[in-house]
N, C-alpha and C positions, 0 to 999 in steps of 0.2 A: 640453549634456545628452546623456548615453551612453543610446541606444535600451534599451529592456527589454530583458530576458533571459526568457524564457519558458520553463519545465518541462513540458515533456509528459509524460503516460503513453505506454509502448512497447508493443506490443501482443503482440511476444512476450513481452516480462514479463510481460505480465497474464497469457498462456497457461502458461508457465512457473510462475509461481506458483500459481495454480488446477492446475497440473499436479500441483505437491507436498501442496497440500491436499488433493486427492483420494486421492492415497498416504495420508497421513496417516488420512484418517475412512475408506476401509478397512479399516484396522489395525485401530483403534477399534473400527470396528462387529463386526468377526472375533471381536475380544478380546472383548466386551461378550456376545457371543451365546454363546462360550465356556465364560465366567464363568455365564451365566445356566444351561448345563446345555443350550440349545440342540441340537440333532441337526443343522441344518441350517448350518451354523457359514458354509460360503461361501456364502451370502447377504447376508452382511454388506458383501463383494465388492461387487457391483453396486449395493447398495444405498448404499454411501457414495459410490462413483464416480456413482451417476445425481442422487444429490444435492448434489452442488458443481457438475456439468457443468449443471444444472439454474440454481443461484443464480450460477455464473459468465457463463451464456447471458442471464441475466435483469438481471444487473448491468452486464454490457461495456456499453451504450449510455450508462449516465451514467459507469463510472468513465474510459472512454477518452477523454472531454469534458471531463475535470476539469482543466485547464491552469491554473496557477500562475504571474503574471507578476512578476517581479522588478526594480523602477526602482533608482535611486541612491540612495531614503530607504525604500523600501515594500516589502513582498511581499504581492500579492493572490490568493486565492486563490478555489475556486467559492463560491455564497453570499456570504454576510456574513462572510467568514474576510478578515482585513485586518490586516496587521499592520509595524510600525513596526519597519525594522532596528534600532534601538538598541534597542529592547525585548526583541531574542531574549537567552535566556541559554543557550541551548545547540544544538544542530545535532548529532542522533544520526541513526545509521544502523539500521534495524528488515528487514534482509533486504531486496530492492527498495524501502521505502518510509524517506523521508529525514523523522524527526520535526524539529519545529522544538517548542521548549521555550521560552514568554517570561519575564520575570520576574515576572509577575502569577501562572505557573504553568498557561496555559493551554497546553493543546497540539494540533499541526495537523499533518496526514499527508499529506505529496507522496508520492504514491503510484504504482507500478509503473514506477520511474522504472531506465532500461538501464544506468545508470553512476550508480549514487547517492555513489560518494564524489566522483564530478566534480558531482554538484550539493551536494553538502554544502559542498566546497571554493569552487564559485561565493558559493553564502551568505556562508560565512565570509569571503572577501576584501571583498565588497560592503560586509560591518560593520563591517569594519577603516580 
């Protein structure tokens, strides 16, 4: 029996992506103050930047813990996420995070993962 395979979250990914979000609700907030007629338009600025760096500061402790172990029949994941390699029906890629799609239609997010087509590609041979 071949040792598990284990997924971690990368920790610059996580930053890395909490990087782009933060870009992102910026924008958002710029625009939305905008539209409203707002006077004070960059505050939107700070305001979307202190609120992800905020929900990113608040979320690293579980989502950098959330390790995904992969045996010869299984993939476990944090919780009660448990799932049966013949049951996947699909292995997409969602920007750092590698969905896994089963054929009951549930679906499960390895997330902030540094090379996610090298963990797609693990999955996928493991099924094969």
């Amino acid at each position: 029996m071949a040792d598990p395979v284990i997924f971690t979250p990368d920790r610059g990914t996580y930053i890395r992506t909490n990087a782009w979000l933060a870009a992102g609700a910026m924008a958002v907030a710029m625009i939305v103050l905008w539209l409203i007629g707002n006077p004070y338009v960059w505050t939107g600025a700070p305001a979307g930047l202190a609120a992800v760096v905020v929900r990113a500061w608040y979320l690293a402790s579980e989502e950098l813990v959330a390790n995904w172990e992969m045996t010869e029949t299984t993939l476990t994941g944090p919780g009660p996420r448990k799932v049966a390699l013949n049951q996947i029906a699909a292995v997409n890629i969602l920007g750092s995070f590698v969905q896994i799609v089963t054929k009951g239609g549930d679906k499960h997010l390895i997330k902030y993962q540094a090379n996610p087509a090298a963990t797609k590609a693990a999955i996928e041979r493991a099924m094969a």
